[in-house]
SEVOZA-463041 format. One line per field, with one value per atom (N, C-alpha, C, O): residue number from 1; residue in three letters; chain; atom name; x, y, z. Coordinates in Angstrom, 3 decimals, decimal comma, always signed. Example, Ala and Ser with C-alpha at 12.3 -4.5 7.8 and 13.67 -1.06 7.14 Angstrom:
resi = [1 / 1 / 1 / 1 / 2 / 2 / 2 / 2];
resn = [ala / ala / ala / ala / ser / ser / ser / ser];
chain = [A / A / A / A / A / A / A / A];
name = [N / CA / C / O / N / CA / C / O];
c1 = [+13,190 / +12,300 / +13,200 / +14,236 / +12,850 / +13,670 / +12,900 / +13,409];
c2 = [-5,690 / -4,500 / -3,300 / -3,319 / -2,250 / -1,060 / +0,030 / +1,138];
c3 = [+7,800 / +7,800 / +7,800 / +8,465 / +7,080 / +7,140 / +7,870 / +8,039];
# end
This chain:
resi = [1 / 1 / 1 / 1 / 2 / 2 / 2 / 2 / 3 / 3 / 3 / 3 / 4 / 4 / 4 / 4 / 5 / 5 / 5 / 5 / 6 / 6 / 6 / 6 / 7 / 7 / 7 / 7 / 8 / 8 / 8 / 8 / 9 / 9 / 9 / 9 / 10 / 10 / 10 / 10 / 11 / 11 / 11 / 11 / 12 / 12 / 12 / 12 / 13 / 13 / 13 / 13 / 14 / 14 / 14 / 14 / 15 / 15 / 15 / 15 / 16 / 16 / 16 / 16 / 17 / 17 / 17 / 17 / 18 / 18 / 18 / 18 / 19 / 19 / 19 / 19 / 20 / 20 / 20 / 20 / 21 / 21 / 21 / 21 / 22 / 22 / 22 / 22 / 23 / 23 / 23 / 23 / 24 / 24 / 24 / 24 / 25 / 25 / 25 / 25 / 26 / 26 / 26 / 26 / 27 / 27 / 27 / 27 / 28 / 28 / 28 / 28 / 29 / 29 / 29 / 29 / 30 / 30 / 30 / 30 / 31 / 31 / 31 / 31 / 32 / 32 / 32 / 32 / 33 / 33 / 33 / 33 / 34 / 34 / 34 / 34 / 35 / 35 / 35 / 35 / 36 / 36 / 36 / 36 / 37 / 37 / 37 / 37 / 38 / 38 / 38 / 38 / 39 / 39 / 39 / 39 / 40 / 40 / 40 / 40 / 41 / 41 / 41 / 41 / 42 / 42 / 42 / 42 / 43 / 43 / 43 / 43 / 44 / 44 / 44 / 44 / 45 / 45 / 45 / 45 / 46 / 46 / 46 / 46 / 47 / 47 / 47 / 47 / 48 / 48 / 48 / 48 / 49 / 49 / 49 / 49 / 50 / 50 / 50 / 50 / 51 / 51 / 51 / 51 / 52 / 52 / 52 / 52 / 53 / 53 / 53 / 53 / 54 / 54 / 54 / 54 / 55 / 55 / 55 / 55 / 56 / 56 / 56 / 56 / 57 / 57 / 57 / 57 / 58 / 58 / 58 / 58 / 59 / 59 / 59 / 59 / 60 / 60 / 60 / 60 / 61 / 61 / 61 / 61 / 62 / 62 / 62 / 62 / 63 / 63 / 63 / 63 / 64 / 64 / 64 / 64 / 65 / 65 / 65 / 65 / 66 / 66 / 66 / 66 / 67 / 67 / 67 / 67 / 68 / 68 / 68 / 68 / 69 / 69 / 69 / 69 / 70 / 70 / 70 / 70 / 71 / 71 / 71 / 71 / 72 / 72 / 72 / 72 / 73 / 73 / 73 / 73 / 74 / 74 / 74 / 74 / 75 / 75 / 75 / 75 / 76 / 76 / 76 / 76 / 77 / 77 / 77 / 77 / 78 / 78 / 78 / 78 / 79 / 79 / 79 / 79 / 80 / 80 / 80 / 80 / 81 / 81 / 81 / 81 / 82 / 82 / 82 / 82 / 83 / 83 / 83 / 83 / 84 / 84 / 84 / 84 / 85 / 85 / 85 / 85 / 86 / 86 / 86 / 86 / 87 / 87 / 87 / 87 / 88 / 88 / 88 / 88 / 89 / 89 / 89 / 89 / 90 / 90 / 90 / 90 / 91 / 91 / 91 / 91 / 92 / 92 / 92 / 92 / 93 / 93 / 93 / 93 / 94 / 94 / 94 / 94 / 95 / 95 / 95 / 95 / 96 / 96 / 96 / 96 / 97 / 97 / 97 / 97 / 98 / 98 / 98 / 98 / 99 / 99 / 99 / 99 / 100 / 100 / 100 / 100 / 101 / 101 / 101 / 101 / 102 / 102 / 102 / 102 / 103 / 103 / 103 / 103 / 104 / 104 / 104 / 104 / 105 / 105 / 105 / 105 / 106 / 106 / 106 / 106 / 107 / 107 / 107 / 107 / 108 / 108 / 108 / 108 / 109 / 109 / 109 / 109 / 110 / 110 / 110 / 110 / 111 / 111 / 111 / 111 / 112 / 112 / 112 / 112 / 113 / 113 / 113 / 113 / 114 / 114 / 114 / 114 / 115 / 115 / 115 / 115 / 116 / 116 / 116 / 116 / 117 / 117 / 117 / 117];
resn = [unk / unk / unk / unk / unk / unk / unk / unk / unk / unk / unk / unk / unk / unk / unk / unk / unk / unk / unk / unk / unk / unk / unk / unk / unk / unk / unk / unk / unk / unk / unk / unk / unk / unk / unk / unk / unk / unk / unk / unk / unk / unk / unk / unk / unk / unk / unk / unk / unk / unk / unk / unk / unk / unk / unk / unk / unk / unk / unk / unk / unk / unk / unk / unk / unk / unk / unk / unk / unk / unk / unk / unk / unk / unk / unk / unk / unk / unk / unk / unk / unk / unk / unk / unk / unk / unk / unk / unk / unk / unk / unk / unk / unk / unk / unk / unk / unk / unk / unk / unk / unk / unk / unk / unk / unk / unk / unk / unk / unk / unk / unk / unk / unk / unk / unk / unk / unk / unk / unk / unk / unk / unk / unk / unk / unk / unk / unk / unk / unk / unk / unk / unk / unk / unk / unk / unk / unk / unk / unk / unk / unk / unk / unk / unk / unk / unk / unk / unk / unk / unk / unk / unk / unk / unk / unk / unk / unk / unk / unk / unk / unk / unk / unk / unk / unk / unk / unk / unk / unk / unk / unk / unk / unk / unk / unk / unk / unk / unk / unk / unk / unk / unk / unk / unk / unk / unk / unk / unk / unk / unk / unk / unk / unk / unk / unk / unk / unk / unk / unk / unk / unk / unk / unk / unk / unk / unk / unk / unk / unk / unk / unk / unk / unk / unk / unk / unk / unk / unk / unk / unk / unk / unk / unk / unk / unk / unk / unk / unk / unk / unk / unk / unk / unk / unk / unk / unk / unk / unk / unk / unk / unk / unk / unk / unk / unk / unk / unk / unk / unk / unk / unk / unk / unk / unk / unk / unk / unk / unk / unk / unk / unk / unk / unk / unk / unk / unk / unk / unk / unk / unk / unk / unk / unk / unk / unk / unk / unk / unk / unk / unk / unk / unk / unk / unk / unk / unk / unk / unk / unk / unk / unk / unk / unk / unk / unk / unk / unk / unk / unk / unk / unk / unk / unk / unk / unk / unk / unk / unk / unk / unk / unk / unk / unk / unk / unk / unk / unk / unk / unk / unk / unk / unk / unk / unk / unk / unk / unk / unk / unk / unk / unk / unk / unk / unk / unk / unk / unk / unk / unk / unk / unk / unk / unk / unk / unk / unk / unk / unk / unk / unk / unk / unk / unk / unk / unk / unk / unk / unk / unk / unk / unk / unk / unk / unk / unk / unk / unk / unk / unk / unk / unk / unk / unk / unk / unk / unk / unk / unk / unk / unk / unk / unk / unk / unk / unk / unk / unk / unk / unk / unk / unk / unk / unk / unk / unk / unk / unk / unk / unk / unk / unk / unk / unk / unk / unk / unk / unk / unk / unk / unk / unk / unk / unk / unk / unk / unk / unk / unk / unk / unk / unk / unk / unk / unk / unk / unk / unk / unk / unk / unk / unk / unk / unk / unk / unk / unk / unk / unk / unk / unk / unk / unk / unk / unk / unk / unk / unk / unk / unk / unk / unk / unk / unk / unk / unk / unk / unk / unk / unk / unk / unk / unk / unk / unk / unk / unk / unk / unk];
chain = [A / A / A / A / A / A / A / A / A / A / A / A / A / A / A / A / A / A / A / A / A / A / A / A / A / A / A / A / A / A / A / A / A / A / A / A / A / A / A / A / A / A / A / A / A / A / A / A / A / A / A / A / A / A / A / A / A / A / A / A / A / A / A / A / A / A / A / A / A / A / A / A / A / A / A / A / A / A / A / A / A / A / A / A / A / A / A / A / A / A / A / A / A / A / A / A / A / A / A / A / A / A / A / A / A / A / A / A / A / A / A / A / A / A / A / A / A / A / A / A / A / A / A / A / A / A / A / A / A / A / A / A / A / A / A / A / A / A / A / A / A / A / A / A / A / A / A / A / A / A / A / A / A / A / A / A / A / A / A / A / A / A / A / A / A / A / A / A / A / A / A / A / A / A / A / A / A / A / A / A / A / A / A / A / A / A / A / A / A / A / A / A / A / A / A / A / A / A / A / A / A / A / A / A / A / A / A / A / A / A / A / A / A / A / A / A / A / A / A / A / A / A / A / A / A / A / A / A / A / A / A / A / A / A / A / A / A / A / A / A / A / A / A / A / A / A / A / A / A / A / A / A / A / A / A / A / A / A / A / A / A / A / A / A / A / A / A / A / A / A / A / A / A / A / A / A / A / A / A / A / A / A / A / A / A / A / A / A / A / A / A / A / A / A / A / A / A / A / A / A / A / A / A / A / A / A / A / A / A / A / A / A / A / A / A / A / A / A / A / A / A / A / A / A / A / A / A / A / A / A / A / A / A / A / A / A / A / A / A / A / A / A / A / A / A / A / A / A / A / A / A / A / A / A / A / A / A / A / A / A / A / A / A / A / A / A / A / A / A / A / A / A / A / A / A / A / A / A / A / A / A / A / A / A / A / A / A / A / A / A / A / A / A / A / A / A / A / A / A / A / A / A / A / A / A / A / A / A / A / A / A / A / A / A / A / A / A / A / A / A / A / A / A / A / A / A / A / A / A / A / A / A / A / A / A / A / A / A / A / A / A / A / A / A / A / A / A / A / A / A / A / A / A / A / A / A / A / A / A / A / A / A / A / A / A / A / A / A];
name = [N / CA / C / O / N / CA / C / O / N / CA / C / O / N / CA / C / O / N / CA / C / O / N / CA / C / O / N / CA / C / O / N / CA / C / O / N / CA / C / O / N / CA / C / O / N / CA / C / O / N / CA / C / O / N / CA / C / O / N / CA / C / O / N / CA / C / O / N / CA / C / O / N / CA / C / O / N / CA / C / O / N / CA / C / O / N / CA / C / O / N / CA / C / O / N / CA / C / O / N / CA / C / O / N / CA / C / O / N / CA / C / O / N / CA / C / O / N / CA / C / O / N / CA / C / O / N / CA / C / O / N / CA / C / O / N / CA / C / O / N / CA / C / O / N / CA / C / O / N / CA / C / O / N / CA / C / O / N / CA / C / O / N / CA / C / O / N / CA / C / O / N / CA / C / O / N / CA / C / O / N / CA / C / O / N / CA / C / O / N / CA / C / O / N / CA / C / O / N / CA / C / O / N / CA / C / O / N / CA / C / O / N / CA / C / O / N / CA / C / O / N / CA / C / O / N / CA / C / O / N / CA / C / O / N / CA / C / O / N / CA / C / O / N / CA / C / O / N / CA / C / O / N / CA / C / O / N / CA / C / O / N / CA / C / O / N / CA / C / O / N / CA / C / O / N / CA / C / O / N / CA / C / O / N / CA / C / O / N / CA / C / O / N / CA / C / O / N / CA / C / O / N / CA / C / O / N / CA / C / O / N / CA / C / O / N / CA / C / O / N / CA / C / O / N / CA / C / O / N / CA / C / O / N / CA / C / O / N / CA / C / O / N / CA / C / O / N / CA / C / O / N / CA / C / O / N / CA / C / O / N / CA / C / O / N / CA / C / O / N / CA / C / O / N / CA / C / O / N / CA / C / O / N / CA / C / O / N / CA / C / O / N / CA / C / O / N / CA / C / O / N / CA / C / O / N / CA / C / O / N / CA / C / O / N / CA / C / O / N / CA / C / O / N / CA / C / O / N / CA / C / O / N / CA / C / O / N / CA / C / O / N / CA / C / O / N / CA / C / O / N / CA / C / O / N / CA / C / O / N / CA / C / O / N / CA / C / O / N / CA / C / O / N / CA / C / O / N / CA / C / O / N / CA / C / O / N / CA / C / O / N / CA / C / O / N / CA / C / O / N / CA / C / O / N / CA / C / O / N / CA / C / O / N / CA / C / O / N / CA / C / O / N / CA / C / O];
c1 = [+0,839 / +0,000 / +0,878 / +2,006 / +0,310 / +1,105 / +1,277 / +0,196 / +2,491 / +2,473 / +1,615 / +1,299 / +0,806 / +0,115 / +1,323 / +1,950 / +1,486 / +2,545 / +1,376 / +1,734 / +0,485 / -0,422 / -0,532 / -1,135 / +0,171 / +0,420 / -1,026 / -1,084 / -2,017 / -3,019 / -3,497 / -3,826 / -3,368 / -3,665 / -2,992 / -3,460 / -1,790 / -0,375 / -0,842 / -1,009 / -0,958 / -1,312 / -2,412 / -2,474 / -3,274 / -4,512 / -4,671 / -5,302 / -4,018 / -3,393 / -2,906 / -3,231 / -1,592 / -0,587 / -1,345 / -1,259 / -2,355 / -3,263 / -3,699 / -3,403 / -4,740 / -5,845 / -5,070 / -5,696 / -3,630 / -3,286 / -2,899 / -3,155 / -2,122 / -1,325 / -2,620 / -2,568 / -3,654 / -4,835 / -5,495 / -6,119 / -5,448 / -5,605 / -4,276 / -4,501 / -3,091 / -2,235 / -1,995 / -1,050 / -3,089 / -3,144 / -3,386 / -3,978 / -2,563 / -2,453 / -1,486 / -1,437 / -0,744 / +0,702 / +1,762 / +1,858 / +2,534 / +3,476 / +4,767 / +5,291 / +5,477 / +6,629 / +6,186 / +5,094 / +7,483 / +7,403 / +6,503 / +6,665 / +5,475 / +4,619 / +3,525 / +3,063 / +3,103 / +2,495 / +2,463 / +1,617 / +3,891 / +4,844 / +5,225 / +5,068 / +5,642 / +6,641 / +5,286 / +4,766 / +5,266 / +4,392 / +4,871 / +4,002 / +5,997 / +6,521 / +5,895 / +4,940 / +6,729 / +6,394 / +4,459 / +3,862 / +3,966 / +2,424 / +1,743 / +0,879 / +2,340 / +1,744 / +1,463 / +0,506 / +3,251 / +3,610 / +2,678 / +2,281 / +2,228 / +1,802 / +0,149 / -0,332 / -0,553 / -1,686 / -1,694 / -2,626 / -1,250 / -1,543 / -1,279 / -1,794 / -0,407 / -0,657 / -1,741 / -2,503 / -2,156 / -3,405 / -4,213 / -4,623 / -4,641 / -6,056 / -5,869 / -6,756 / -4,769 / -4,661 / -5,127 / -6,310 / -4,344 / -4,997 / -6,513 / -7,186 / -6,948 / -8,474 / -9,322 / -9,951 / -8,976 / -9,436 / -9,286 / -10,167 / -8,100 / -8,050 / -8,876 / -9,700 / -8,772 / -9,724 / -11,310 / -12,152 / -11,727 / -13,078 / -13,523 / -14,679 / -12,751 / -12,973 / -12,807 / -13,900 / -11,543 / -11,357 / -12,372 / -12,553 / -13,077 / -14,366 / -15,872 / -16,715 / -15,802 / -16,829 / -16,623 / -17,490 / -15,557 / -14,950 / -15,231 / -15,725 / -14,774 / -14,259 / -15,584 / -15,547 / -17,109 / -18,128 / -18,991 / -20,211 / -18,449 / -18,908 / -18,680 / -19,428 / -17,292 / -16,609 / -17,581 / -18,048 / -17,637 / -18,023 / -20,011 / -20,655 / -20,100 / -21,335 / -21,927 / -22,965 / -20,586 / -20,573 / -20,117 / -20,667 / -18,983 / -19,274 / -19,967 / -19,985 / -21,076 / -21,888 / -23,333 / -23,968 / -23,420 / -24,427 / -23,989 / -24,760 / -22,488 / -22,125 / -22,616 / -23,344 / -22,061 / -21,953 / -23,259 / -23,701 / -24,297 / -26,266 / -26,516 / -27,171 / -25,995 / -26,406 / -26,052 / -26,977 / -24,732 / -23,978 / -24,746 / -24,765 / -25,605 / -26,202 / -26,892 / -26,189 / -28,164 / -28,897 / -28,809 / -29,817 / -27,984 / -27,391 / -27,607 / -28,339 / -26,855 / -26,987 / -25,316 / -24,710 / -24,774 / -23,439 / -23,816 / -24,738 / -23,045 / -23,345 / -23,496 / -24,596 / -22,831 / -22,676 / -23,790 / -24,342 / -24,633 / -25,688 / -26,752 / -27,790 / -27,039 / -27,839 / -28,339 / -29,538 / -26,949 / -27,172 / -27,662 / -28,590 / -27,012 / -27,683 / -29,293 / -29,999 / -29,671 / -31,129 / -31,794 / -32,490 / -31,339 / -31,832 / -32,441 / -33,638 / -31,562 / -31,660 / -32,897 / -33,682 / -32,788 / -33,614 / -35,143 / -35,998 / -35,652 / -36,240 / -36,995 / -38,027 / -36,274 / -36,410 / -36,399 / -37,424 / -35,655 / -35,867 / -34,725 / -33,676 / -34,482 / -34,235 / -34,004 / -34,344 / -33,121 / -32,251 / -30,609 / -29,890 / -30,157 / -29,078 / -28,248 / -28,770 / -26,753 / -26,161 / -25,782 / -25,251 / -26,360 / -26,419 / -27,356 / -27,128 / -29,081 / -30,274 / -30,342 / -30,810 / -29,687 / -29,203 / -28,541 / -29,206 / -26,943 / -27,008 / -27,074 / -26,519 / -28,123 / -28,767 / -29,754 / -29,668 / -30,789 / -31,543 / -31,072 / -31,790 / -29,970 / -29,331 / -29,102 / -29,431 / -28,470 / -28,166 / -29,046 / -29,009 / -30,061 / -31,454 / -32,224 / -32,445 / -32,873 / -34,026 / -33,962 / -34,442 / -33,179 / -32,654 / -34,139 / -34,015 / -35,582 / -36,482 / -36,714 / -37,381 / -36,484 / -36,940 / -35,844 / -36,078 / -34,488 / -33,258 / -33,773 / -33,591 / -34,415 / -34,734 / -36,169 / -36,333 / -36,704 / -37,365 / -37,144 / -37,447 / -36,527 / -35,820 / -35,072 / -35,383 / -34,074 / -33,766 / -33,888 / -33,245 / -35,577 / -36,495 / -37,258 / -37,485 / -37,452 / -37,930 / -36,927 / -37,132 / -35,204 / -34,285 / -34,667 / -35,355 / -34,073 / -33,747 / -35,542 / -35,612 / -36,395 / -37,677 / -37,488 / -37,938 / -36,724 / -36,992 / -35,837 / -35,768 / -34,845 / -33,641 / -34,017 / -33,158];
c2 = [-1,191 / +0,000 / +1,247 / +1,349 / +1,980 / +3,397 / +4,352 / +4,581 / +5,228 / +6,269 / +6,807 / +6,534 / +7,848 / +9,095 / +10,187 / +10,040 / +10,916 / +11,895 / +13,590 / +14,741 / +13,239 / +15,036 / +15,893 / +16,677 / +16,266 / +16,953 / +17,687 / +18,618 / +17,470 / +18,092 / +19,216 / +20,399 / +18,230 / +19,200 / +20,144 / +21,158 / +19,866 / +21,063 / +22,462 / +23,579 / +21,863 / +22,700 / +23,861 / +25,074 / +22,817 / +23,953 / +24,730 / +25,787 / +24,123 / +24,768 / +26,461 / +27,366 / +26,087 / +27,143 / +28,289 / +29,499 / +27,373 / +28,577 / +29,614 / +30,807 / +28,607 / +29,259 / +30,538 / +31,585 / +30,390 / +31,584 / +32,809 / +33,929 / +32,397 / +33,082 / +33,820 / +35,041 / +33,224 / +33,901 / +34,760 / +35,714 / +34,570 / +35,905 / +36,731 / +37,939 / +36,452 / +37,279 / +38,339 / +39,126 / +38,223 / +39,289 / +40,162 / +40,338 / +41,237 / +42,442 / +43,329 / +44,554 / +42,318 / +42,126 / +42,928 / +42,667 / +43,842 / +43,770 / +43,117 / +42,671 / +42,833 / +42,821 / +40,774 / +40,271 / +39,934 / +38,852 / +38,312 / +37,132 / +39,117 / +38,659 / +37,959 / +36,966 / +38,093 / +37,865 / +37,022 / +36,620 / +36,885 / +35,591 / +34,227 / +33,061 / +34,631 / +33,446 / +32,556 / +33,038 / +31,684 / +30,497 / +31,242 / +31,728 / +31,139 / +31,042 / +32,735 / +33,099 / +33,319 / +35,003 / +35,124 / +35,911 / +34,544 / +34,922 / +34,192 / +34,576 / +33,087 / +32,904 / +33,139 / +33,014 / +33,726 / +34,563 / +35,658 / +35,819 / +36,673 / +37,402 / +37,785 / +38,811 / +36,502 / +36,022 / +35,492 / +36,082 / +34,968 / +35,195 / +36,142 / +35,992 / +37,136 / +38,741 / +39,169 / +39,350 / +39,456 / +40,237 / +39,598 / +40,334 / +38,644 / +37,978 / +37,925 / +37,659 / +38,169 / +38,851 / +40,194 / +40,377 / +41,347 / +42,521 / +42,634 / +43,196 / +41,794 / +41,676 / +41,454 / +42,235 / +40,320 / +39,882 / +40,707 / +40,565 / +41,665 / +42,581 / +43,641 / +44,156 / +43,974 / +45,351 / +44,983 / +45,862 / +43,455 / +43,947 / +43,871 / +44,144 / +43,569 / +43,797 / +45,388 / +45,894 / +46,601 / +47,606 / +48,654 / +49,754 / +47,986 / +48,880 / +49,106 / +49,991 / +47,657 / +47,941 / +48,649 / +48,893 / +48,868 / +49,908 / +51,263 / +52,031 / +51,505 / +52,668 / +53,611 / +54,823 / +52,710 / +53,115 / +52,888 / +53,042 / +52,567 / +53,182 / +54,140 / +54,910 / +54,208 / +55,785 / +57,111 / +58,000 / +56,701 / +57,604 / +58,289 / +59,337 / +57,475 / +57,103 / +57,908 / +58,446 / +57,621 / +58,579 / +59,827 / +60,845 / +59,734 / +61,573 / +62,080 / +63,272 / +61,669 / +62,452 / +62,991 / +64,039 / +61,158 / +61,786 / +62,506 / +63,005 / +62,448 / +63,200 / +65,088 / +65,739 / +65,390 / +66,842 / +66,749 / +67,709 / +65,902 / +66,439 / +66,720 / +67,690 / +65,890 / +66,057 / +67,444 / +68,111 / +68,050 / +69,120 / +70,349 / +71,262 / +70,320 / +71,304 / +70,924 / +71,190 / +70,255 / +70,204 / +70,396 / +70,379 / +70,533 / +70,876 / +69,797 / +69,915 / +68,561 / +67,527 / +66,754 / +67,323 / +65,858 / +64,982 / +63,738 / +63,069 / +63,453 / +61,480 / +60,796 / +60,290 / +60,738 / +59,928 / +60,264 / +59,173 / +61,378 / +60,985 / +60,955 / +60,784 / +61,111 / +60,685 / +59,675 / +59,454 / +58,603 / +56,986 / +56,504 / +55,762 / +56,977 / +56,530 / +57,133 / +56,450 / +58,128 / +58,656 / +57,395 / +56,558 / +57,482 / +56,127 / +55,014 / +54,759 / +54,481 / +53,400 / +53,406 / +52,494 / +54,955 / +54,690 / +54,995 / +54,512 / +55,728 / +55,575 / +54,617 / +54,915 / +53,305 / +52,342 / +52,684 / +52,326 / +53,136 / +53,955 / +52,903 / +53,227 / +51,895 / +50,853 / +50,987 / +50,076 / +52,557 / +52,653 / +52,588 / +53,329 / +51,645 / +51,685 / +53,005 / +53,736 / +53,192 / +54,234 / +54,914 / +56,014 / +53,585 / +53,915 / +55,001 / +56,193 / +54,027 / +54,758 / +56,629 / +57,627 / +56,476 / +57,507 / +58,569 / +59,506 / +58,394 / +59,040 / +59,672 / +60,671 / +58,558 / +58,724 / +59,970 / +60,856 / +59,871 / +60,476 / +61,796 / +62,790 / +61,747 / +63,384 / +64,229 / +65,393 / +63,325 / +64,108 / +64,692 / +65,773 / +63,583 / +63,854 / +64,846 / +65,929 / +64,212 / +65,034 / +65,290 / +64,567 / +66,644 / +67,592 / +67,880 / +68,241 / +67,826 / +67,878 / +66,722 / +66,664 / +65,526 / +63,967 / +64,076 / +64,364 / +63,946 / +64,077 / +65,002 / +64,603 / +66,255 / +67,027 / +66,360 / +66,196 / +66,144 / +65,176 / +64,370 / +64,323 / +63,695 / +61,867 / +62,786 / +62,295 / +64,104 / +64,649 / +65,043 / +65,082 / +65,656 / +65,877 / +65,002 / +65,409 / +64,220 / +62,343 / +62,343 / +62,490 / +62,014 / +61,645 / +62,420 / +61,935 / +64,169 / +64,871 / +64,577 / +63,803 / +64,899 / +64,337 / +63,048 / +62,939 / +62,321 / +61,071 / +61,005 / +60,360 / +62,083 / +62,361 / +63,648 / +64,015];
c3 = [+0,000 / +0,000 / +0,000 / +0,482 / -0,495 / -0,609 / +0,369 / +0,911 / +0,978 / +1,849 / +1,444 / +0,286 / +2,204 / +2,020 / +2,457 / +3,506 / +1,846 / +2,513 / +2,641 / +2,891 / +2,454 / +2,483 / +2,300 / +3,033 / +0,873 / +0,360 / +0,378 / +1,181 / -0,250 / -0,427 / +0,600 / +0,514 / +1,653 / +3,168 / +3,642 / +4,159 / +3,492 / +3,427 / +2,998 / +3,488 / +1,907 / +0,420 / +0,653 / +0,455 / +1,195 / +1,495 / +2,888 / +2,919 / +4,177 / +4,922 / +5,309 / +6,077 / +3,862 / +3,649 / +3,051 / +3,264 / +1,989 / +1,393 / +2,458 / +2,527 / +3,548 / +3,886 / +4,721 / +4,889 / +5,250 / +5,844 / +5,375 / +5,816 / +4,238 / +2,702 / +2,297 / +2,154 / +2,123 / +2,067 / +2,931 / +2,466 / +4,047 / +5,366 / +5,134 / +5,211 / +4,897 / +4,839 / +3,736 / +3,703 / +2,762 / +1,522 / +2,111 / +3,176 / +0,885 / +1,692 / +2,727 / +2,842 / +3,431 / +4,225 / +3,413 / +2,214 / +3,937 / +3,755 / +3,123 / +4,144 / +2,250 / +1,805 / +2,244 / +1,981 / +2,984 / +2,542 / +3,676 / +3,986 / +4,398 / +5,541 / +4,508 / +5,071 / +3,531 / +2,401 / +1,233 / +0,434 / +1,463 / +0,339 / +1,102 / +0,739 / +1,992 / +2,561 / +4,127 / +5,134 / +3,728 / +4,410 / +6,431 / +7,156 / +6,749 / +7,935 / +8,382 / +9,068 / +7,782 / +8,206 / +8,079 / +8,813 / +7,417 / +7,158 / +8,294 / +9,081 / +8,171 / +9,674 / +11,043 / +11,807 / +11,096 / +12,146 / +12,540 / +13,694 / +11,154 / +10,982 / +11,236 / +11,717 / +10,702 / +10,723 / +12,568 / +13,115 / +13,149 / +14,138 / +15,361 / +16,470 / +15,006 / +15,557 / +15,306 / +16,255 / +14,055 / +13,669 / +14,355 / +15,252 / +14,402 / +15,378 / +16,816 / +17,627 / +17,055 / +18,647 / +18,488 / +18,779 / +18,019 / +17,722 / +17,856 / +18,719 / +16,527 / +16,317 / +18,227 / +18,942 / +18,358 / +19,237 / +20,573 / +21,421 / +20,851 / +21,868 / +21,364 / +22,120 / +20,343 / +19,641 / +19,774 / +19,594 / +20,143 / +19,897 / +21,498 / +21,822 / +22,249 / +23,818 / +23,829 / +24,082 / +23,590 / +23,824 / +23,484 / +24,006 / +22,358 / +21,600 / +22,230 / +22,083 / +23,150 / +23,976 / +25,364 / +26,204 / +25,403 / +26,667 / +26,538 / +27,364 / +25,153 / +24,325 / +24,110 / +24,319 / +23,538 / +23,198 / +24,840 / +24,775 / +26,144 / +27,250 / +27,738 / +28,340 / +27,466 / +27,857 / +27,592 / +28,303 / +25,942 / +25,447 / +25,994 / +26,030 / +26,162 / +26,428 / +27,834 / +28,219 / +28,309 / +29,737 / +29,605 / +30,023 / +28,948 / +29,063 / +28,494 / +28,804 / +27,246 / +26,980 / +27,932 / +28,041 / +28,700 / +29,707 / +31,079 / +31,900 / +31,155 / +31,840 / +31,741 / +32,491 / +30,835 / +29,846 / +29,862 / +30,493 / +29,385 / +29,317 / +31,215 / +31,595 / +32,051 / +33,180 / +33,614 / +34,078 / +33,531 / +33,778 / +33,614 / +34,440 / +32,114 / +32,168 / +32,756 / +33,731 / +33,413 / +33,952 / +35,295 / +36,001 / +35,623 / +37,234 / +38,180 / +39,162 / +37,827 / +38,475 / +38,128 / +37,220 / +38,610 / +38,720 / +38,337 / +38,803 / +37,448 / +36,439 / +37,835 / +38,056 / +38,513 / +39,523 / +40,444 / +40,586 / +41,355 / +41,479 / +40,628 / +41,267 / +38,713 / +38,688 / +38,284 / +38,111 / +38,005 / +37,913 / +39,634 / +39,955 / +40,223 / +41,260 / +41,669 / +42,412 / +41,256 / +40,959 / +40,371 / +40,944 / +38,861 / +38,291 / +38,989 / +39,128 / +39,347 / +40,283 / +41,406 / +41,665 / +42,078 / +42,936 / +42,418 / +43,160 / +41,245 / +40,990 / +40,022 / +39,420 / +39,947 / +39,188 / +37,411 / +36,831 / +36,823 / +35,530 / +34,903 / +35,461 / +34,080 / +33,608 / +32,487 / +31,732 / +31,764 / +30,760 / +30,696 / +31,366 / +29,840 / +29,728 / +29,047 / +28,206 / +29,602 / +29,184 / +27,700 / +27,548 / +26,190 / +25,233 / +25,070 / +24,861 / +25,277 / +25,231 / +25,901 / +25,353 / +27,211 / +27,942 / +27,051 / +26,611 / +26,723 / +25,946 / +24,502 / +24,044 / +23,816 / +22,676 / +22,562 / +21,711 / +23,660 / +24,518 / +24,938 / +25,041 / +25,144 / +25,847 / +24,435 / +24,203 / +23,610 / +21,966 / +21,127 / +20,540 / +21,161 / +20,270 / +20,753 / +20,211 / +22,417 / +22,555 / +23,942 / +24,815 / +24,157 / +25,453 / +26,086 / +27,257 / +25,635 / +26,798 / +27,020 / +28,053 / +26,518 / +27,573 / +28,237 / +29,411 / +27,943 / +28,813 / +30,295 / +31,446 / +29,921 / +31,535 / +31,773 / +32,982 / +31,404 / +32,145 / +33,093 / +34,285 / +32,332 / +32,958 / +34,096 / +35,181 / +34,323 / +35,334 / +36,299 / +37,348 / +35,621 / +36,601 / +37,827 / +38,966 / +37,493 / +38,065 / +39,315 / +40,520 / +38,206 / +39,430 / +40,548 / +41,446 / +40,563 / +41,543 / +42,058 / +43,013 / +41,735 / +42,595 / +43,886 / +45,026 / +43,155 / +43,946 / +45,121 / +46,167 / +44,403 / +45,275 / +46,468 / +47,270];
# end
């Protein structure tokens, strides 16, 4: 019976990374060893970048309802805790979606807190 030596699998292997590696730089792109190398940096990157983005788009998120609260003459910090006590069950996107769009529900929703505060 005959060796199998696997070539085929090799083959398609080398592709499938050589193929994520289009686009690369100089021989990160050519050469099997470096693309691989390469190909698995980038998916670390990737993979740290899509944790940092959901950090990144809370941040943001807060200082905007920070800055809507400010004018309103109130502190982020008591009026998430306002929130809370008045049971009001928006998250900090909606929040400050809400502060951007439409500055009289925003004093509203302000109005409530400091009430309950």
């Amino acid at each position: 019976m005959a060796r199998v030596k696997g070539a085929l699998a090799t083959r398609k292997r080398r592709k499938k990374i050589l193929k994520l590696a289009k686009g690369y730089w100089g021989a990160k792109s050519k050469h099997f060893k470096m693309a691989k190398e390469a190909v698995m940096k980038s998916g670390n990157y990737a993979y740290i970048g899509r944790r940092q983005k959901k950090r990144d788009f809370r941040r943001l998120w807060i200082t905007r309802i920070s800055a809507a609260c400010r004018l309103n003459g109130i502190t982020y910090s008591v009026f998430i805790n306002g929130l809370k006590k008045a049971n009001i069950n928006l998250n900090r996107k909606m929040l400050s979606e809400i502060a951007i769009a439409d500055e009289n529900a925003f004093k509203e929703i302000v109005n409530k807190v400091k009430s309950v505060l």
